[in-house]
C-alpha positions as CSV (number, residue, x, y, z in Angstrom):
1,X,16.7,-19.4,-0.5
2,X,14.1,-22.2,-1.3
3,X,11.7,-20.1,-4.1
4,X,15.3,-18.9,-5.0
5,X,16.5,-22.6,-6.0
6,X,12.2,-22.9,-7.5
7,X,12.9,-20.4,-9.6
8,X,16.6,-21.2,-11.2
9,X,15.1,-25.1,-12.0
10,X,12.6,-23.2,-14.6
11,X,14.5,-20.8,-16.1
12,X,16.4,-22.5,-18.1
13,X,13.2,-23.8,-19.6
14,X,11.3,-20.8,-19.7
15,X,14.2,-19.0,-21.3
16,X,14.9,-21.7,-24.0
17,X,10.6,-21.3,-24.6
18,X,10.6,-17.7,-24.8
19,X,13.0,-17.3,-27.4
20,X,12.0,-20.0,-29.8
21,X,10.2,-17.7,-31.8
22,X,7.0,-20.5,-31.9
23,X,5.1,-19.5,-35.2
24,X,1.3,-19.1,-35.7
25,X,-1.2,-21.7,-35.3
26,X,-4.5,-22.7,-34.3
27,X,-6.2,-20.7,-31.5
28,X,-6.8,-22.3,-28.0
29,X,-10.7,-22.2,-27.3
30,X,-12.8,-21.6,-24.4
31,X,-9.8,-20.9,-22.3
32,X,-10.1,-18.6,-19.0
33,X,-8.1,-16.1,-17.0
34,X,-8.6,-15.3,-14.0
35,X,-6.2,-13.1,-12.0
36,X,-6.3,-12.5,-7.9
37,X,-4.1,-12.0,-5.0
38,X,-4.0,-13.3,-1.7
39,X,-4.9,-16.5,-2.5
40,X,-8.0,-15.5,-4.6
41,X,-9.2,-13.5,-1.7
42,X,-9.3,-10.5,-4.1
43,X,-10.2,-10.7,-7.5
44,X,-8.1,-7.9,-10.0
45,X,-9.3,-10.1,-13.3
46,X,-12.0,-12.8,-14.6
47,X,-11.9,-13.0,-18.4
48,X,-13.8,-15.7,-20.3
49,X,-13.3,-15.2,-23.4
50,X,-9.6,-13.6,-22.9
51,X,-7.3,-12.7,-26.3
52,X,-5.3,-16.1,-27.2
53,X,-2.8,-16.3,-29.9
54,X,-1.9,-19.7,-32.0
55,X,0.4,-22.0,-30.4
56,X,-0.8,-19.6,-27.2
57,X,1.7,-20.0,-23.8
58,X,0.4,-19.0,-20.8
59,X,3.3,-16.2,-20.3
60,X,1.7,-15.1,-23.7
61,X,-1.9,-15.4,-23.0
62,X,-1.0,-13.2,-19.6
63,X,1.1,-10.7,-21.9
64,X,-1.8,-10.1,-24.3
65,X,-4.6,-8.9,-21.5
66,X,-2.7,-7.8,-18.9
67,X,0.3,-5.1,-18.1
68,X,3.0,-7.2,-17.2
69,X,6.7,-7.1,-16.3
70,X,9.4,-10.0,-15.9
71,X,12.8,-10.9,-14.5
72,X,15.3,-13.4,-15.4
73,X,15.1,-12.8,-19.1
74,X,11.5,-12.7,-19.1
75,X,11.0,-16.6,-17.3
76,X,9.9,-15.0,-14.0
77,X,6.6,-12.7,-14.1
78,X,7.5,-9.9,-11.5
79,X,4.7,-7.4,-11.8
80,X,0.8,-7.8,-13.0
81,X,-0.7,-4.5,-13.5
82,X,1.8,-2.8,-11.7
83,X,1.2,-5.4,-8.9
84,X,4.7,-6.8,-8.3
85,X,6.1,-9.3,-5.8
86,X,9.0,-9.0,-3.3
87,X,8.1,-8.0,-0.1
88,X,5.0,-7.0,1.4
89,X,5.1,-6.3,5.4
90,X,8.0,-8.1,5.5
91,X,7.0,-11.0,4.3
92,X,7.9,-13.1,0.6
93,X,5.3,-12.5,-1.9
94,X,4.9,-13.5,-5.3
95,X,2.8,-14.3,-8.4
96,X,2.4,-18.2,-9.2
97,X,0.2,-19.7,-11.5
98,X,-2.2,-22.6,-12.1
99,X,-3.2,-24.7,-15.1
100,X,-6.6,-26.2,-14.5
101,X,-5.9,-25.9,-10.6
102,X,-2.5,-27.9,-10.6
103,X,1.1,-25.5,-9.7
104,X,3.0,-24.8,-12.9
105,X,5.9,-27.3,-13.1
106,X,8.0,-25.3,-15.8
107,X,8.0,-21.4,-16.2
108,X,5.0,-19.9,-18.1
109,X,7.0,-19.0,-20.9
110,X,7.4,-23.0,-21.7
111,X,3.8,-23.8,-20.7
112,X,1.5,-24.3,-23.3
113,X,-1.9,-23.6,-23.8
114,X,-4.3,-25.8,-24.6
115,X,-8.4,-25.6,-25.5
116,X,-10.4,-25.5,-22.4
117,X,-7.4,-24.2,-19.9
118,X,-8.1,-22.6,-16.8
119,X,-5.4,-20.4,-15.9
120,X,-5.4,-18.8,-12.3
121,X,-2.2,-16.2,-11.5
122,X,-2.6,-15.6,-7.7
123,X,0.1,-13.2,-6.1
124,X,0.9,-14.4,-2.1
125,X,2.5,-14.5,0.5
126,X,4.8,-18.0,0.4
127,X,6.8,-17.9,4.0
128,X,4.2,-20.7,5.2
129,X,4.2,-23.1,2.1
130,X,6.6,-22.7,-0.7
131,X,4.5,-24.6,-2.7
132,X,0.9,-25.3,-3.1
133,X,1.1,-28.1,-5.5
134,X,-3.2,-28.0,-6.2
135,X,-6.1,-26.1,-5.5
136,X,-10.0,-26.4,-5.5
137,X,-11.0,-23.0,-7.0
138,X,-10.4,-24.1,-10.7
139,X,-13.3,-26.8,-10.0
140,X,-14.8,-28.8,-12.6
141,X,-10.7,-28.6,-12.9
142,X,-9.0,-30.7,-13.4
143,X,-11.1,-33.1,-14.1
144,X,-13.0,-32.2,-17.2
145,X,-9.6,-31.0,-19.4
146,X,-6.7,-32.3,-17.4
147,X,-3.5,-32.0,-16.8
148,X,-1.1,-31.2,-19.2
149,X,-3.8,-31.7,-22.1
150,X,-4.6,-35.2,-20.6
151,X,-7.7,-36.2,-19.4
152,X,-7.1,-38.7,-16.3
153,X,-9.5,-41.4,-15.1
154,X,-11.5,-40.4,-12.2
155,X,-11.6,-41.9,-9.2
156,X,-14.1,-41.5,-6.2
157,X,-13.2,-43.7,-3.1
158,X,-15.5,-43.3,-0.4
159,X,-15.6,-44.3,3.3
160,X,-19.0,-45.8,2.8
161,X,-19.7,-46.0,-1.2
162,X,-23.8,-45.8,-1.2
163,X,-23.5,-42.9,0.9
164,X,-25.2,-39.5,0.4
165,X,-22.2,-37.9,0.1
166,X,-20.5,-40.3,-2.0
167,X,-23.4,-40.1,-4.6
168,X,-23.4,-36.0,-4.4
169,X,-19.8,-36.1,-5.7
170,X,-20.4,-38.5,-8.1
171,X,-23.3,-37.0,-9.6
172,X,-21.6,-33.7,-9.7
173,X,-18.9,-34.6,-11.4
174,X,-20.8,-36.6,-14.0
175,X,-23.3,-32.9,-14.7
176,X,-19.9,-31.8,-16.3
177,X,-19.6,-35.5,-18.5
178,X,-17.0,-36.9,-16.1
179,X,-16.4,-40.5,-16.2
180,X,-16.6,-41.7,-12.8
181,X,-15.1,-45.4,-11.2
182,X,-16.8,-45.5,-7.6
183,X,-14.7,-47.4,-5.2
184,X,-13.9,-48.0,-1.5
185,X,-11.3,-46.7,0.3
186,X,-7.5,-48.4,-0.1
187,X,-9.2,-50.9,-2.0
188,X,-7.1,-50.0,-5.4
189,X,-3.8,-48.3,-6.3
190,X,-4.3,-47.1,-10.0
191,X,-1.3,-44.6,-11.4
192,X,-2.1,-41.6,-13.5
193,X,-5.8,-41.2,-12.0
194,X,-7.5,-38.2,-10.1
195,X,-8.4,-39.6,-6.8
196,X,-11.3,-38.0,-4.8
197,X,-11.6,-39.2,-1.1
198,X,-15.0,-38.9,0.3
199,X,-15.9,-39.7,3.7
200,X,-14.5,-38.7,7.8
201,X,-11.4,-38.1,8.5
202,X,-11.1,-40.8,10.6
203,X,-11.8,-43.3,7.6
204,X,-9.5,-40.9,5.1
205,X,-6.6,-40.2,7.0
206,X,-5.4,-43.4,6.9
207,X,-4.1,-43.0,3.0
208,X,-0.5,-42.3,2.6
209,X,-1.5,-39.4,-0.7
210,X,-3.3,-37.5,2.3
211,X,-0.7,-37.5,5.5
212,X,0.3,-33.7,4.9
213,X,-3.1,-32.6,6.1
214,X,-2.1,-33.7,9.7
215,X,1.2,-31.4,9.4
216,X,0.1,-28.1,7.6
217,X,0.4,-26.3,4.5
218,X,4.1,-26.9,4.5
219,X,3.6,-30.3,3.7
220,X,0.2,-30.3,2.0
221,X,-0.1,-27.1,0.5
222,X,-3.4,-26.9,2.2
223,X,-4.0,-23.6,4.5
224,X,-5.4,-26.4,7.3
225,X,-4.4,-29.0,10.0
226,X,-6.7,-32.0,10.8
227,X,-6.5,-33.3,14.1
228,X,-5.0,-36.9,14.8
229,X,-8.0,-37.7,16.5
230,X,-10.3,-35.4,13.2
231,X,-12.2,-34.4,15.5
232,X,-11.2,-30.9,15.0
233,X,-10.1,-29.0,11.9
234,X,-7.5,-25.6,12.5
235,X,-8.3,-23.3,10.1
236,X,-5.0,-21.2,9.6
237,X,-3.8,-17.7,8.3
238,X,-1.5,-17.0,5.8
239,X,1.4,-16.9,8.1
240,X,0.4,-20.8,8.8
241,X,-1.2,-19.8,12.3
242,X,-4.3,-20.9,13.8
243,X,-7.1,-18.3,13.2
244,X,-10.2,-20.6,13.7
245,X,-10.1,-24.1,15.6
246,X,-13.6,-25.6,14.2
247,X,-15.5,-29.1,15.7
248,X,-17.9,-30.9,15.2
249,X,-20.0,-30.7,11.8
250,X,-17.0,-29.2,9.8
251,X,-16.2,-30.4,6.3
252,X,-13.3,-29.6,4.2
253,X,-12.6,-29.7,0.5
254,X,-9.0,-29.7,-0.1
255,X,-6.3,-30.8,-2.4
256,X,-2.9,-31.9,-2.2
257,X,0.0,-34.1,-3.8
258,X,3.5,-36.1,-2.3
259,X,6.3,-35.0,-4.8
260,X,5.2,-35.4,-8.4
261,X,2.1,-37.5,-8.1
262,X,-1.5,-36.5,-9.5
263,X,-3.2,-34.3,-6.9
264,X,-5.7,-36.2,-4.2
265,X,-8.8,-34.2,-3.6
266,X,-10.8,-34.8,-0.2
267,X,-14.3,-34.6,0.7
268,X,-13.9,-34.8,4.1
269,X,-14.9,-33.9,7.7
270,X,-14.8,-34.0,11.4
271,X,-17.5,-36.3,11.6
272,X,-20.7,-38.0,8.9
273,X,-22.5,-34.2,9.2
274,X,-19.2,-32.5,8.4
275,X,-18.6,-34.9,5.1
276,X,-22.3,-33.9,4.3
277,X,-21.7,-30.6,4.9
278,X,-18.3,-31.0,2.4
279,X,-20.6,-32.4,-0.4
280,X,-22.7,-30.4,-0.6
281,X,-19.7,-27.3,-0.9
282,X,-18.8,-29.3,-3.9
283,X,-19.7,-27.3,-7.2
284,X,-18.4,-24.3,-8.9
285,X,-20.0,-21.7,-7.2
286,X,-19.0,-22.4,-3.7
287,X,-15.7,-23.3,-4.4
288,X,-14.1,-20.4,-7.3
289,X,-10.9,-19.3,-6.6
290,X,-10.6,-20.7,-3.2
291,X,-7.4,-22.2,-2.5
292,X,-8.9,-24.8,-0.1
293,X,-12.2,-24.5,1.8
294,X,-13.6,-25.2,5.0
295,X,-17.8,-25.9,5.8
296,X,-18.7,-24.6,9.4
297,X,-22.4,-24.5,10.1
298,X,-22.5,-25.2,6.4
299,X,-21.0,-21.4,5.8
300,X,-18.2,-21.5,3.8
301,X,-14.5,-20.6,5.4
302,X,-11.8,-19.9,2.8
303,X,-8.4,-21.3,3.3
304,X,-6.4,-19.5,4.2
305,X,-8.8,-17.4,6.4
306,X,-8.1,-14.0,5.6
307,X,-8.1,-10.8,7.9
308,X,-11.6,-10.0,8.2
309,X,-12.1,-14.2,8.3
310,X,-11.4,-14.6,12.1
C-alpha cells in the first residue's frame, strides 16, 4: 500500500510530462546509463556515451537504449529488457531510478536531463526500505553536477579536521574540481549544501541528518545499523536482517536524508582505524554502483550483503 500511494503522487506529473509533446533541442552531453538489479549487485547495462535526444528525460533516455515497458499511462517503468517488477519469491520488487545518486522525486517521464547526469535504474526488492532516498555508487555524484542541475556547496565536517582521513576526502573530492569548506563537526548549519561527515561514529552520531543509521534502512535508506555504543556495525540483507555483525576496524560509507533535505554522506567507523579504513574506500572504483558500503579488514562489503556475501 505504501509504493502504491509513491507511485499515485508522481503520476500525475509524469503523465502531464509525457504527453507534452517537448520539441527538439540541444543534446545533453557526457551523460551515463547504467542499469543493474539487486541493488547494483548485477550489472545488465553501463553505457557512456548512451543515445540522448534534445530536451532529453530520463524516461526518454531509458526508452532510446533499452527495451522497455510502462504502466499507468507510461509514468511507471514496469519492465527493462523484459526484466519486470512485481513479485519475485514473494517479495515486492521494482525498478527505481537515480539522478546523480539522489531517488527520483517526480516520475521519469517529468525528469529532465541535464549535461553530465548520472542515471542509475536499479530493479529490487523494497519490503525493507520503501525508499532509499541516496546512494554512494554514482560517486564523484553528486557532487560535481548536482542535484537537479544545481551544483551545491560542499561541506566536509570532520571529528578531528587535520586528520588523515579528513584530508583523504578532501583531496579526493578536489581531483574532480570540487570546491571544498572544511569544518568541524556541529559547528555550522548551512541549508542547500552537501554535507560529508568524516570521523567515528561515536563523534558522528551525534548529528540529527544521521539518526536513521542507528534504526535501519527503514529510516536511513542505508542497508546497515550502527550500534548505540558504534562499536559494532550490522551489515544487513535485503530483507533488512543481519547477515554480518562486523567490529572493530570497520568503516562505512553511506548516505542518507530526513524528509526532503540534501543527502548527508558519512565517512565513518567503529573506531579511528575503521574511519581510515572508510577513506581510503572513497573513490570511484571502490564504491560504483554500490548502494552503501561497508570496509572490513579493508575488503569491501556491499550493502546490502548479497547471497554469496555472508
Amino acid at each position: 500500500m505504501r509504493r502504491a500511494a509513491a507511485i499515485a503522487l508522481v503520476l500525475g506529473v509524469a503523465a502531464a510530462a509525457s504527453g507534452c509533446g517537448l520539441g527538439a533541442g540541444k543534446k545533453p552531453s557526457a551523460t551515463k546509463l547504467t542499469i543493474t538489479r539487486d541493488f547494483g549487485g548485477k550489472q545488465l547495462r553501463e553505457l557512456d556515451a548512451p543515445k540522448v535526444g534534445g530536451n532529453e528525460t530520463v524516461m526518454r533516455l531509458l526508452e532510446r537504449n533499452a527495451k522497455v515497458t510502462t504502466r499507468y499511462g507510461g509514468g511507471f517503468v514496469q519492465s527493462i529488457d523484459g526484466l519486470s517488477g512485481g513479485r519475485s519469491g514473494g517479495r515486492p520488487t521494482d525498478w527505481f531510478y537515480y539522478v546523480n545518486g539522489v531517488e527520483a522525486s517526480k516520475g521519469a517521464a517529468a525528469t529532465g536531463l541535464r549535461g553530465g547526469d548520472r542515471v542509475w535504474w536499479d530493479r529490487h526488492d523494497w519490503s525493507a526500505a520503501m525508499r532509499v532516498p541516496a546512494v554512494v555508487g554514482s560517486f564523484p555524484e553528486p557532487f560535481v553536477h548536482g542535484i537537479d542541475g544545481r551544483r551545491l556547496p560542499v561541506r566536509v565536517e570532520c571529528a578531528t579536521p587535520g586528520s588523515d582521513p579528513c584530508k583523504q576526502v578532501s583531496k579526493r573530492l578536489a581531483s574532480y574540481d570540487v570546491p571544498v569548506a572544511i569544518g568541524g563537526l556541529l559547528t555550522a548549519h548551512v541549508e542547500e549544501t552537501l554535507r560529508i561527515l568524516v570521523g567515528p561514529w561515536t563523534a558522528i552520531g551525534q548529528d540529527h541528518a544521521v539518526d536513521g543509521l542507528e534504526a535501519g534502512p527503514g529510516e536511513s535508506g542505508v542497508y546497515a545499523r550502527v550500534a548505540k555504543d558504534g562499536r559494532s556495525i550490522a551489515a544487513l540483507d535485503a530483507d533488512g536482517h543481519t547477515a554480518r555483525t562486523l567490529g572493530a576496524g570497520t568503516g562505512l560509507v553511506a548516505a542518507t536524508a530526513i524528509a526532503d533535505e540534501r543527502p548527508t554522506w558519512v565517512v565513518t567507523g567503529t573506531d579511528e582505524a575503521g574511519v581510515a579504513s572508510a577513506a581510503r574506500a572513497f573513490e570511484e572504483g571502490t564504491l560504483s554502483n554500490r548502494f552503501a558500503l561497508a570496509v572490513s579488514d579493508d575488503l569491501p562489503v556491499s550493502l546490502p550483503v548479497g547471497e554469496g556475501e555472508r
